[in-house]
Backbone as numpy.savetxt, mean C-alpha at the origin, in Angstrom:
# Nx Ny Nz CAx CAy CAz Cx Cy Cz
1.01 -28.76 11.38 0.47 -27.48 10.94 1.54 -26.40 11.13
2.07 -25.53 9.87 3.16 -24.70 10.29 2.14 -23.29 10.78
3.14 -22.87 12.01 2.51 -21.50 12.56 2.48 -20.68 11.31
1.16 -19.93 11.43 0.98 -18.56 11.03 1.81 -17.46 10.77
1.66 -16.17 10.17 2.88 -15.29 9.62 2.49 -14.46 11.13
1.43 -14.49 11.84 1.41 -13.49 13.09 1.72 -14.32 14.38
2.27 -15.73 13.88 2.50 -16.50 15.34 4.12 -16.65 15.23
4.62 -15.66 14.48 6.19 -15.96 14.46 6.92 -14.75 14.90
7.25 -14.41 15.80 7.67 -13.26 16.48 8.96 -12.94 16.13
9.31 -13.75 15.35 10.81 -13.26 14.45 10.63 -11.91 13.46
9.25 -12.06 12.93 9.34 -10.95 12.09 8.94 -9.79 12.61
9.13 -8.69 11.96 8.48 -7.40 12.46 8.39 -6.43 11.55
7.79 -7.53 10.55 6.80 -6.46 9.67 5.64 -6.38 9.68
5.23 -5.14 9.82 3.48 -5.19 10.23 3.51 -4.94 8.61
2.24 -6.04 8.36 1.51 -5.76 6.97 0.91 -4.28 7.03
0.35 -3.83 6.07 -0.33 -2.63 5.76 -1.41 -3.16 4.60
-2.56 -2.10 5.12 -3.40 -1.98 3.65 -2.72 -1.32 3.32
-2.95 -1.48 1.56 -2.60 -0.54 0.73 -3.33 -0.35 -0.50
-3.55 0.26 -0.26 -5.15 0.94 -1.71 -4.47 1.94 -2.45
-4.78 1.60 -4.13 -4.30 2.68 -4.61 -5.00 2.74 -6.37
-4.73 3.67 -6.93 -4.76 3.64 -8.62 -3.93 3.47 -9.19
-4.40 2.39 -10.03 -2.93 1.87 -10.74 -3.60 2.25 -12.29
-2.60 2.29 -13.48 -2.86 2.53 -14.71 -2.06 1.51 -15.43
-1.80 1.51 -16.84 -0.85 0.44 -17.17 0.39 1.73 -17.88
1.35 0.93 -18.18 2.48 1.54 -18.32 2.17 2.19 -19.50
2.98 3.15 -19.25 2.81 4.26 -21.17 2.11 5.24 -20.26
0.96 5.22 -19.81 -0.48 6.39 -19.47 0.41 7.66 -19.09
0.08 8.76 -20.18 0.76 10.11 -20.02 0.51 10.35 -18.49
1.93 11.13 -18.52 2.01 12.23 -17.62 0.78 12.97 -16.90
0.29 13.50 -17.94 -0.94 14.57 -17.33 -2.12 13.78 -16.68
-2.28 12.81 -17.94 -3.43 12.07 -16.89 -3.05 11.52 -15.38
-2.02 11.00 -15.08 -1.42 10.66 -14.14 -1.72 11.41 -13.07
-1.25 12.23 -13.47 -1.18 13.75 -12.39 -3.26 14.11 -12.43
-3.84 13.93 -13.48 -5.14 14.86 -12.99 -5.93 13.15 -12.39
-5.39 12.21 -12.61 -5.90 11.22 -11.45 -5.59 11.05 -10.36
-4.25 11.59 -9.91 -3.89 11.72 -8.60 -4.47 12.91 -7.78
-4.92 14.28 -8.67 -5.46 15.32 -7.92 -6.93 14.81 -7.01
-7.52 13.86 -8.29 -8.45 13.58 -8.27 -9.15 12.57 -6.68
-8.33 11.99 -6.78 -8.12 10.58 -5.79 -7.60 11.30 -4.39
-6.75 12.41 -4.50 -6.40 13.37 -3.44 -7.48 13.80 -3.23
-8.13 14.90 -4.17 -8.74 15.76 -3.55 -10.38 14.76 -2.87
-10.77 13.37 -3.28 -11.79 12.63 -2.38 -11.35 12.46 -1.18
-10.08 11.55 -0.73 -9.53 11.84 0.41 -9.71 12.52 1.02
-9.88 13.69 0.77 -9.71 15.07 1.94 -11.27 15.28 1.93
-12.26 14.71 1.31 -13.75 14.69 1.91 -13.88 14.14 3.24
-14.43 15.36 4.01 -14.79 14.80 5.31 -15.68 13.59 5.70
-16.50 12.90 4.44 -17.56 12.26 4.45 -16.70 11.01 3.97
-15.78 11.43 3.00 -15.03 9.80 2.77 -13.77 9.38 4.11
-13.62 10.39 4.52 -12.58 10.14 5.49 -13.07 10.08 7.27
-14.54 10.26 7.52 -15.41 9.77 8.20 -15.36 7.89 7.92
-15.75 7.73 6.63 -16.46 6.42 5.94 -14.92 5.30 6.13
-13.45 5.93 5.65 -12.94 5.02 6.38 -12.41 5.12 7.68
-12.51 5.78 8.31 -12.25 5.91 10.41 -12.76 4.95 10.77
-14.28 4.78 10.20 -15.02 3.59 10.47 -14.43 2.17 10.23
-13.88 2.18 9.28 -12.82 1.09 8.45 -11.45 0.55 9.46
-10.99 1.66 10.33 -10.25 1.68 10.77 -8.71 2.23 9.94
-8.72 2.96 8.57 -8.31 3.23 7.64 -7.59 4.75 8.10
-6.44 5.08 7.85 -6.19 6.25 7.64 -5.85 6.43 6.22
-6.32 7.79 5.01 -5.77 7.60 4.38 -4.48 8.45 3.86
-3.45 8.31 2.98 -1.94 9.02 3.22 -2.56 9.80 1.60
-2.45 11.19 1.39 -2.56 11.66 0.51 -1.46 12.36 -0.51
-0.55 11.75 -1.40 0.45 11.90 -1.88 0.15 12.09 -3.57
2.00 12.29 -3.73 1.84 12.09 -5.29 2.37 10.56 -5.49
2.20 10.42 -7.20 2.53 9.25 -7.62 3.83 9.22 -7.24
4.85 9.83 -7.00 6.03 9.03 -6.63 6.30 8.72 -5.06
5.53 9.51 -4.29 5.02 8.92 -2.97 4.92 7.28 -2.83
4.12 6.83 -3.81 3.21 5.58 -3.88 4.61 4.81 -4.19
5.45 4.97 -5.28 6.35 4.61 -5.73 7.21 4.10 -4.45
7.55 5.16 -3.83 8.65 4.77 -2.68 8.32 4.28 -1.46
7.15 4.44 -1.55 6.38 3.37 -0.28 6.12 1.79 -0.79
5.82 1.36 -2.10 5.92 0.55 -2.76 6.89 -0.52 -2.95
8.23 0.33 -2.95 9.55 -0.16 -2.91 10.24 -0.52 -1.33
9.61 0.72 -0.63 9.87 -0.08 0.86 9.02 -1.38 1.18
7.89 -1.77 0.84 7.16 -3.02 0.33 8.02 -4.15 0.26
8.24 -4.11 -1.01 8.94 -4.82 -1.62 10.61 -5.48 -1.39
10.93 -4.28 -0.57 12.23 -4.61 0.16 11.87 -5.23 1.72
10.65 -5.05 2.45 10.59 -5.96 3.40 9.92 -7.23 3.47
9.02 -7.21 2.49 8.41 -8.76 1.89 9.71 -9.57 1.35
10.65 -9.35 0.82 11.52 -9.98 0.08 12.51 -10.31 1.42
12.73 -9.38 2.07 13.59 -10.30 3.51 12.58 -11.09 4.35
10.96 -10.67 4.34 10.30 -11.76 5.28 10.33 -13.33 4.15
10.26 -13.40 3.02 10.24 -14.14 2.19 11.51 -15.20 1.94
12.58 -14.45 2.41 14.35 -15.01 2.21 14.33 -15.54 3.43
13.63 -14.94 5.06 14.32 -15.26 6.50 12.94 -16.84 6.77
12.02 -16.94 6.10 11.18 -18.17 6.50 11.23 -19.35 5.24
11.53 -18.67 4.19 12.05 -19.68 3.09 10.44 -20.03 2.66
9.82 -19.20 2.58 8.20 -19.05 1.74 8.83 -19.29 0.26
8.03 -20.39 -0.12 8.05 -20.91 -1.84 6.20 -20.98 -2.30
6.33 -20.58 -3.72 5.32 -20.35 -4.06 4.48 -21.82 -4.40
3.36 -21.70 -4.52 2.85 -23.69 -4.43 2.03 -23.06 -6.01
């Protein structure tokens, strides 16, 4: 049985949730932006941000290129946990 990704103390990337709105490519500008106000301004409800505390959730209230560069830091530490254990896809 190979150990687990939390029984290997080599790594030290803590996973993260990550929740977000995604659209498909092309979707103007503006909408972009009045779905991100949108999705911001629930966040900052005291009643949704009660609802995830409970979750154990904090949530980060940004713009879309926020998401972008947190995304890419993602992607740059999955890809070295992925290169340093030699994970292949089945």
């Amino acid at each position: 049985m190979k150990p687990s990704f939390y029984a290997r103390p080599v790594l030290e990337v803590a996973p993260d949730l990550v929740g977000c709105v995604v659209s498909h490519a092309g979707t103007s500008g503006v909408i972009v932006e009045k779905l991100n106000h949108a999705v911001n301004d629930g966040l900052r409800s005291a009643d949704v941000r009660a609802s995830l505390a409970k979750l154990g959730v904090e949530p980060k209230i940004g713009a879309p290129t926020d998401f972008e560069a947190a995304l890419a830091e993602q992607v740059h530490d999955w890809k070295a946990v992925v290169e340093a254990t030699g994970i292949k896809l089945e």
